[in-house]
C-alpha atoms as one frame of an Amber mdcrd trajectory, in Angstrom:
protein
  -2.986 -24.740  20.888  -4.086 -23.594  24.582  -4.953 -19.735  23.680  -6.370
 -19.664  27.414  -2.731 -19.606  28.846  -1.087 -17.668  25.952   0.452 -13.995
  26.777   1.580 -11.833  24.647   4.367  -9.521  25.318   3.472  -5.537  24.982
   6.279  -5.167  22.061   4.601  -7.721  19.989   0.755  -7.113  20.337   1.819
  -3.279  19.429   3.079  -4.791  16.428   0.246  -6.711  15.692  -2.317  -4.206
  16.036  -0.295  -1.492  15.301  -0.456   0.081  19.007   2.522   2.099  19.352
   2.405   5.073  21.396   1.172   8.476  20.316   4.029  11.426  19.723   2.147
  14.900  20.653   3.786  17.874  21.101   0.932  19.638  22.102   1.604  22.392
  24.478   5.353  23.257  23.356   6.240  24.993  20.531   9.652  23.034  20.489
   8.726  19.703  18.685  12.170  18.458  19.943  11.192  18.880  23.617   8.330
  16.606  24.261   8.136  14.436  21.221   8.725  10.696  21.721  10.449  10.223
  18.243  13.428  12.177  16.750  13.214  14.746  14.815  15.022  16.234  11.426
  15.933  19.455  10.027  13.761  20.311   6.788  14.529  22.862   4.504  10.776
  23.894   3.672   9.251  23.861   7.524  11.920  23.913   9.886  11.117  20.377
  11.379   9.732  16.700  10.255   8.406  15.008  12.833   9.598  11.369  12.546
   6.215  10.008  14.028   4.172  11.388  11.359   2.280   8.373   9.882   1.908
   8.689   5.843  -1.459   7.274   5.178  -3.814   7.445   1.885  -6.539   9.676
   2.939  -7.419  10.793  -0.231 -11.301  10.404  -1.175 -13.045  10.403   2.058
 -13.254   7.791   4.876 -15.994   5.572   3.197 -13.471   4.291   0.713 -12.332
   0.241   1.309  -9.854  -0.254   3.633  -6.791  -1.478   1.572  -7.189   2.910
  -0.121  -5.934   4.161   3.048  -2.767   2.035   2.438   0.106   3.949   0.304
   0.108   3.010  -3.160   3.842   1.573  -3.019   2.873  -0.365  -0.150   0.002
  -2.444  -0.660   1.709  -4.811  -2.481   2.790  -5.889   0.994  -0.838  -6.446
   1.545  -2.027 -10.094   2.265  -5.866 -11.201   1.995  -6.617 -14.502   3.958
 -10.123 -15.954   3.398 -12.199 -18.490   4.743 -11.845 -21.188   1.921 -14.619
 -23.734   3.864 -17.076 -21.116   5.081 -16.685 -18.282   2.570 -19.343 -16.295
   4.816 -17.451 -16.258   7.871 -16.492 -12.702   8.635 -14.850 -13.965  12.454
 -11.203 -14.353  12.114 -10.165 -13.742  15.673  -8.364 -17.268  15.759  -6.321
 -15.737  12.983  -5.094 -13.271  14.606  -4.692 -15.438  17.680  -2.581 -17.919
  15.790  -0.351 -15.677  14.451   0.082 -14.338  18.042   1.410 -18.179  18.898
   3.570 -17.657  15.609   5.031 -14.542  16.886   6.089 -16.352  20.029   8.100
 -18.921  18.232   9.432 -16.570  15.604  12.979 -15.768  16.560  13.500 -12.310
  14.255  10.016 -11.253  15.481  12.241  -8.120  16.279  12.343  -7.796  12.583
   8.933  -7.417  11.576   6.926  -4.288  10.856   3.549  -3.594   9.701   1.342
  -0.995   8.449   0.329   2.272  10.587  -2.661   2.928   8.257  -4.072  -0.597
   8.272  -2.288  -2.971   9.872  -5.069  -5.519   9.960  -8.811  -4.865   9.275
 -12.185  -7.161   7.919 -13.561  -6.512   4.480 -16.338  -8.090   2.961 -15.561
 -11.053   4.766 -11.553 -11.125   4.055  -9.068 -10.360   6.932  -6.083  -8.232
   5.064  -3.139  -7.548   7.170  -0.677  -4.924   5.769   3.285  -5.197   6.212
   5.504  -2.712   5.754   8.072  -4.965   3.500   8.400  -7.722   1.849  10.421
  -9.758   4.520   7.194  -9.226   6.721   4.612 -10.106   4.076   6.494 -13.507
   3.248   6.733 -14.380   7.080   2.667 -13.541   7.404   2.494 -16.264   4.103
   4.658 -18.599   5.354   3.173 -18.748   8.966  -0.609 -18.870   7.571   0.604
 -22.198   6.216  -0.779 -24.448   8.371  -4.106 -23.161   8.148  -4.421 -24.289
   5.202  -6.947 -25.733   3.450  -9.544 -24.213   5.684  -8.093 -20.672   5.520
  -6.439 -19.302   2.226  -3.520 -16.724   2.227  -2.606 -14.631  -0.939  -0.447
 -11.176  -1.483  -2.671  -8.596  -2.057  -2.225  -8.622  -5.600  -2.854 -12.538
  -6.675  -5.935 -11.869  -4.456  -7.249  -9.205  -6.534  -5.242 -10.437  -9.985
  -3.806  -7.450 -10.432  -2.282  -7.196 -13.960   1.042  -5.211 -14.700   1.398
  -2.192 -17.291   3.855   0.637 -17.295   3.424   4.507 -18.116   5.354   8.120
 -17.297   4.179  10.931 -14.908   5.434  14.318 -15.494   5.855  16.057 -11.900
   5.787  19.895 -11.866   5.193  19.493  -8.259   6.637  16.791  -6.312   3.418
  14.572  -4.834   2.978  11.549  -3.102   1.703   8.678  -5.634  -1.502   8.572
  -3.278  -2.743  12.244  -4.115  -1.386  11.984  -8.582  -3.979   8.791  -8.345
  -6.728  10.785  -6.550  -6.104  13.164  -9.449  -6.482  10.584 -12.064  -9.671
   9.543 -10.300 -11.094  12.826 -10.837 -10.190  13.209 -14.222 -11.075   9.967
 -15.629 -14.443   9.265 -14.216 -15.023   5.712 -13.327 -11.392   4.811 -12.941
 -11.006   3.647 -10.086  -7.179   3.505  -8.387  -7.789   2.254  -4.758  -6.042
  -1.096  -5.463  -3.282   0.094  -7.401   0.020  -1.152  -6.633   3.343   0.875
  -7.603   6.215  -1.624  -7.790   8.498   1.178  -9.042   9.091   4.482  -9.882
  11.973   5.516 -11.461  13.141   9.043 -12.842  13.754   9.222 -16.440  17.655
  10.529 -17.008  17.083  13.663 -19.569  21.119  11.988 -21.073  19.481   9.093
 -21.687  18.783   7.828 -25.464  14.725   7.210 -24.933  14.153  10.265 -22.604
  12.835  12.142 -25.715   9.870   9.275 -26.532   9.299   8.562 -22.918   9.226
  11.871 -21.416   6.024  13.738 -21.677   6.996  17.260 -20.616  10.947  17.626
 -21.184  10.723  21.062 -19.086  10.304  18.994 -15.570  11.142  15.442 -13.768
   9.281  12.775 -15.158   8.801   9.478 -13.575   8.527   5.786 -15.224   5.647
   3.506 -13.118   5.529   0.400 -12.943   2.232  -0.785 -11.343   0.018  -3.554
 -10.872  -3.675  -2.267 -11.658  -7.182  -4.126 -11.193  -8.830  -5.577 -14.641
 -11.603  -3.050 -14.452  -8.812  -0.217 -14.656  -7.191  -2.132 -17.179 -10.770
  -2.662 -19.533 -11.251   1.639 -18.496  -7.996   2.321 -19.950  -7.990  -0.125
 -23.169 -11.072   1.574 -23.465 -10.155   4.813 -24.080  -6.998   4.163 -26.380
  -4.726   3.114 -23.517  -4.664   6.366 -22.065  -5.079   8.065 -18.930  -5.647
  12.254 -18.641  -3.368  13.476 -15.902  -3.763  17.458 -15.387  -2.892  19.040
 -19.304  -1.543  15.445 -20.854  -3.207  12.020 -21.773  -0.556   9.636 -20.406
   0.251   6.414 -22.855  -0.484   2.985 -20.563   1.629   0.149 -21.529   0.117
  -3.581 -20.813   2.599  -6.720 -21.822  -0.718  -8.251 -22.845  -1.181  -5.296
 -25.285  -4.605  -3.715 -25.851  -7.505  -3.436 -27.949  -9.112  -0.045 -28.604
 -12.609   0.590 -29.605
């Protein structure tokens, strides 16, 4: 590969790096008027400004990088290492060989990644975030050939995340990212910054096990389905597979089942 005559074009390297032009409106009180993005009519604050990047920012800035991703979609996260030289924090020629990739690709149209963390270094891993999972297999099936020097995994083989399943009761609708910062808080040394939410699906109060599965029948309540890290998986077996969440100690269900002691 000659990456001394290799270009780029604008479109792509945005994508890459996740450089897309800024959408401020400061100056006008008409968001329609000098925004770059469309906007839409909301009920609760008049306008939603279709630029607005959703990003985890929940527990300060000095949190890993992979937190700042949305819990529903990390699991588009993939971790490449260096398998040879484990040490080697330098993954520029990553980044340049998927650039050559991108050249060849012919749906590179088609690709999207991550606002919050599109690609960053931690502890000596390079994790680049897509924003589906069409992306994330492209990113594992063009790391291929680096192989067996560098290693490429989705974020949750690279962290062997296990799967388990319990209910949130929503009085007031919140993102995923801020119910987990709540958890955090109320189960000290739980830790959710690598949780992955696969699904979330809303109970139906007509249907036969919304009574067992519902834990307050007076609001929504939503079934999880997540992929957690083993240390929030020995936390919660811990403490009689449950989790406190505001007034209620949720039930966690593992398909490994659970020990308590």
């Amino acid at each position: 590969m000659n990456d001394g005559n290799m270009k780029m074009p604008q479109d792509l390297q945005s994508k890459i790096f996740g450089l897309a032009g800024s959408c401020s409106s400061e100056g006008s009180s008409d968001p329609s008027a000098t925004s770059c993005c469309p906007v839409s009519r909301s009920l609760a604050n008049g306008y939603k400004d279709e630029c607005k990047i959703e990003c985890c920012d929940e527990g300060g800035s000095d949190r890993p990088p992979y937190t700042k991703v949305m819990p529903e979609d990390r699991r588009f996260g993939v971790v490449i290492v260096n398998e040879e030289c484990p040490d080697s924090c330098d993954f520029t020629c990553i980044l340049m060989f998927l650039a050559e990739a991108f050249h060849e690709a012919e749906d590179a149209e088609t690709l999207n990644f991550s606002e919050c963390t599109p690609a960053v270094v931690f502890d000596c891993s390079l994790l680049i975030v897509a924003a589906d999972s069409d992306t994330s297999d492209w990113i594992l099936k063009a790391a291929r050939p680096m192989s067996p020097t560098y290693s490429a995994n989705p974020f949750i083989k690279h962290f062997q995340l296990v799967r388990c399943t319990f209910v949130i009761p929503m009085i007031v609708e919140e993102p995923l990212c801020k119910v987990f910062y709540i958890i955090e808080k109320q189960n000290a040394g739980l830790n959710t910054g690598k949780w992955c939410v696969m699904k979330k699906a809303k109970l139906d109060p007509c249907s036969l096990d919304y009574p067992s599965k519902a834990i307050y029948q007076s609001g929504d309540n939503y079934e999880l389905v997540v992929y957690i890290c083993l240390d929030s998986k020995c936390y919660i077996e811990n403490h009689c597979a449950r989790i406190r969440y505001m007034l209620w100690n949720l039930p966690v269900e593992f398909i490994q089942g659970f020990k308590c002691s």
